[in-house]
C-alpha positions in Angstrom: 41.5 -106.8 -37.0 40.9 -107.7 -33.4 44.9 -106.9 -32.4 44.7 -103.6 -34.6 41.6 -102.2 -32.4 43.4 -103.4 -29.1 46.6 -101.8 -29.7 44.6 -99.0 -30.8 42.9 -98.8 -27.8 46.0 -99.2 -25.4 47.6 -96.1 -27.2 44.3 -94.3 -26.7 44.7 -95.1 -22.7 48.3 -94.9 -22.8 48.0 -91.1 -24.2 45.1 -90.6 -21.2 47.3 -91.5 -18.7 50.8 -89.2 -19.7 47.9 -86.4 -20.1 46.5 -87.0 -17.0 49.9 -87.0 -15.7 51.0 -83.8 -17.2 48.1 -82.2 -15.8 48.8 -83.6 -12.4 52.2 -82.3 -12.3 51.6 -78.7 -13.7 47.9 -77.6 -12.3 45.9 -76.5 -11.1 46.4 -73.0 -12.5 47.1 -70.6 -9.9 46.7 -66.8 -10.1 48.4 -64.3 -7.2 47.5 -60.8 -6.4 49.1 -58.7 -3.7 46.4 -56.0 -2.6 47.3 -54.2 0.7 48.2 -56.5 3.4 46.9 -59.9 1.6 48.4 -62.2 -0.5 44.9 -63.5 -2.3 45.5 -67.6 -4.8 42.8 -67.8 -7.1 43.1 -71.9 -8.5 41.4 -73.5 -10.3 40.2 -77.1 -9.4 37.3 -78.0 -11.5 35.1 -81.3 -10.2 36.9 -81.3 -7.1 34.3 -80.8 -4.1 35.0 -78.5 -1.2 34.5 -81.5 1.5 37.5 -83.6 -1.2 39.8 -80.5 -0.7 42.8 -80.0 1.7 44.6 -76.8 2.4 48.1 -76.7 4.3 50.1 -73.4 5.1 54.2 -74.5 6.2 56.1 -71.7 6.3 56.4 -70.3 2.9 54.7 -73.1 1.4 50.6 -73.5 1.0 49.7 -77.1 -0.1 46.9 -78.0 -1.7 45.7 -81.5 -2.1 42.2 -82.8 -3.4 40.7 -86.1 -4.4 38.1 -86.6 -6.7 35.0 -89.2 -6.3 35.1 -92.0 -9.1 32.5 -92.8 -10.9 32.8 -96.2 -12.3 29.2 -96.5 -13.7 30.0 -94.7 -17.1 31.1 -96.0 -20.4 34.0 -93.7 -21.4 35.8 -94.4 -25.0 38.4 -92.2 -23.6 39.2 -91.8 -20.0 41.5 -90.9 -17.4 41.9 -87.5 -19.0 40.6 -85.4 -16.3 42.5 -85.5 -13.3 41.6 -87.2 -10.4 44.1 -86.5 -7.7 46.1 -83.2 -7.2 49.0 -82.7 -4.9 50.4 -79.4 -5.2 53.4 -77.1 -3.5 53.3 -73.5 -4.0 55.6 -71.6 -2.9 54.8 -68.5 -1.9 56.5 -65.0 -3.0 56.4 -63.2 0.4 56.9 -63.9 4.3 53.4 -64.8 6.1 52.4 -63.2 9.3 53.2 -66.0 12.0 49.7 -65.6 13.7 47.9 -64.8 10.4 44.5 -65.9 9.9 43.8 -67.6 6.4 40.5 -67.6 4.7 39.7 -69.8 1.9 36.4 -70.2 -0.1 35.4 -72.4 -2.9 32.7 -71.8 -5.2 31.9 -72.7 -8.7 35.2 -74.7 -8.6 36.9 -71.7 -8.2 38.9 -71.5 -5.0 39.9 -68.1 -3.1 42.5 -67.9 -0.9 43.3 -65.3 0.9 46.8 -65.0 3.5 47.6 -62.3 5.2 51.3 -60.9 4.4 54.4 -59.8 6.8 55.1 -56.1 5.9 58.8 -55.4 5.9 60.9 -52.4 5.4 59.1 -48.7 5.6 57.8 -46.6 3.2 58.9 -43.2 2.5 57.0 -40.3 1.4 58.1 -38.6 -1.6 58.1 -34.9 -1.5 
């Protein structure tokens, strides 16, 4: 019985991991919204805290990396679901003004960012 319950529990940690993995890979879920002359992410990064979070803007590209704390004080039948480390590149749909100045804001595990955009072409009036 002692082998069935250990196997049992590998799978259960084995399936934590890939999950965790998955998650890893395709999150955080970001939204964009173009409104005037900003390109505004909202992503989500639940139980990350602002001071664990890292913001990069190369080119085209905004990186977001975070860490969580561990906790190693709990008793967890399953674990490991939950992320703890995300390393994201997202590219982003639109040229960035060179000298642009980014704000970002993180609240509720919800984090804002907001870049302005380089404006090409002209628009024409329709008569």
């Amino acid at each position: 019985m002692g082998l069935v319950k250990s196997m049992a529990k590998e799978m259960i940690k084995e399936i934590g991991n890939k999950s965790r993995e998955f998650y890893e890979f395709v999150l955080p879920p970001v939204d964009i919204y173009l409104e005037d002359d900003n390109l505004t992410l909202i992503i989500d990064i639940p139980g990350f805290a602002k001071k664990n979070i890292k913001l990069s803007l190369d080119g085209n590209f905004l990186t977001i990396q975070a860490c969580k704390e561990k906790s190693e004080d709990k008793q967890n039948v399953i674990c490991n679901q939950r992320p703890n480390i995300i390393d994201k590149k997202i590219r982003l749909p639109i040229d960035i003004k060179e000298d642009a100045v980014i704000s970002a804001k993180h609240d509720n595990g919800v984090l804002t960012v907001t870049i302005p955009v380089q404006k090409h072409g002209k628009d024409i009036k329709i008569e």
